[in-house]
C-alpha positions in Angstrom: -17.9 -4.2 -6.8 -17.1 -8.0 -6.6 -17.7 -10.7 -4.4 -16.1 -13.8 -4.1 -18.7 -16.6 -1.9 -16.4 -19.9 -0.5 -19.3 -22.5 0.2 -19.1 -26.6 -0.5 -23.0 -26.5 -0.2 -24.0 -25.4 -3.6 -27.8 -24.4 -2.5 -26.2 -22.1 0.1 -23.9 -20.7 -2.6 -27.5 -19.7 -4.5 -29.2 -18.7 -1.9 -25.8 -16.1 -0.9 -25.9 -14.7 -4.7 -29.2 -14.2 -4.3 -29.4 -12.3 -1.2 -26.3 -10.2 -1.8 -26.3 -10.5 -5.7 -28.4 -6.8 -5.7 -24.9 -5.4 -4.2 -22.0 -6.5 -6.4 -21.6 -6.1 -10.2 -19.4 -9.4 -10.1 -20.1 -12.6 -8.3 -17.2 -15.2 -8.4 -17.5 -18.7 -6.3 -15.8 -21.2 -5.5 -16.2 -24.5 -3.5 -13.3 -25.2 -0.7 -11.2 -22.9 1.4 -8.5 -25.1 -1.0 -9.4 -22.8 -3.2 -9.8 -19.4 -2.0 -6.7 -18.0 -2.1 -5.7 -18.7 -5.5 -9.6 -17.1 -6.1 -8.8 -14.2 -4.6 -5.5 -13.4 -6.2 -7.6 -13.7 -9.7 -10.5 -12.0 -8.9 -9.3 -9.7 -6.0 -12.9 -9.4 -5.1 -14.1 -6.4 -2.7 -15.6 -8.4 -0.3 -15.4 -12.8 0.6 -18.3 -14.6 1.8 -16.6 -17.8 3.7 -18.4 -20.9 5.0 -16.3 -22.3 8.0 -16.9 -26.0 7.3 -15.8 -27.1 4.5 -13.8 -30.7 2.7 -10.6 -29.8 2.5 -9.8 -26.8 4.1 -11.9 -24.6 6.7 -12.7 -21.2 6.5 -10.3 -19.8 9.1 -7.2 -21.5 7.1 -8.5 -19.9 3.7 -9.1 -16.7 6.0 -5.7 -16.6 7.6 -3.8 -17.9 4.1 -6.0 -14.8 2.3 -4.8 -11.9 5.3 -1.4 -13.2 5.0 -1.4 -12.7 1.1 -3.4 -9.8 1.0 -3.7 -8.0 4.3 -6.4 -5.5 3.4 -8.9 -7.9 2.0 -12.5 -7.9 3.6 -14.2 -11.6 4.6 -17.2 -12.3 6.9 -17.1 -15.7 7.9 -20.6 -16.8 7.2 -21.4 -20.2 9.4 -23.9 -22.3 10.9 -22.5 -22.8 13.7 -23.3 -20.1 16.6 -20.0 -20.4 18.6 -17.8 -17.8 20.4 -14.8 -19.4 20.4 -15.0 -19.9 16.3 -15.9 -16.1 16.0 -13.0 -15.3 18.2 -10.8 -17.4 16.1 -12.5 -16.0 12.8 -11.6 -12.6 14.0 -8.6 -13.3 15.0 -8.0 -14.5 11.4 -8.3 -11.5 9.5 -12.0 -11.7 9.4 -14.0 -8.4 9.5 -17.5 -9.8 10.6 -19.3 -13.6 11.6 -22.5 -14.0 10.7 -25.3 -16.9 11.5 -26.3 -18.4 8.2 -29.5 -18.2 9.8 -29.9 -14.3 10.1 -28.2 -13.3 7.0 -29.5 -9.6 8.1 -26.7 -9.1 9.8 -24.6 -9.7 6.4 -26.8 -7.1 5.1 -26.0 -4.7 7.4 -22.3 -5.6 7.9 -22.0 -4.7 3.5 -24.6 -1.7 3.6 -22.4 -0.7 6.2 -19.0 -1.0 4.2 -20.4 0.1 0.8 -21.5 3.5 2.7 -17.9 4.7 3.9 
């Protein structure tokens, strides 16, 4: 199982391998939403970790570009930012779950979940 994390801040990038790293047998990162699509069509990971903001290109972009490449692929926008309209519009993306970088339990739960089935 692969991963692929999209996350400018490289100490949240860390701290994401290490709390999921236990789960995947490959972890592949990269920096930008910029970036995430051409990622994903060389890693074709099982699951993307996405930050929202981000440089050059926000996580609902990568997220839409990603779906509309590869419409089965699974992404949890992970954010700070704790805002219903930005979940709507993550979901509305493509994304299959939002979660606070805050309570990365839910993350667990939302893979545990996914790896089960």
């Amino acid at each position: 199982m692969k991963v692929l994390i999209v996350e400018d801040n490289p100490r949240m990038r860390r701290m994401l391998t290490e709390f999921v790293g236990h789960k995947f047998t490959e972890i592949c990162e990269c920096y930008d939403g910029d970036q995430a699509l051409a990622s994903y069509a060389e890693h074709r990971p099982d699951w993307v970790l996405m930050d929202w903001q981000m440089p050059n290109m926000d996580g609902i972009t990568a997220t839409r570009e990603i779906i509309a490449e590869f419409p089965t692929a699974k992404i949890c926008l992970v954010t700070s930012y704790d805002d219903a309209f930005l979940k709507s519009e993550a979901l509305e993306a493509g994304a299959k779950g939002f979660v606070l970088k805050r309570n990365l339990t839910e993350l667990e739960l939302i893979l545990v979940s996914d790896l089960e089935h």
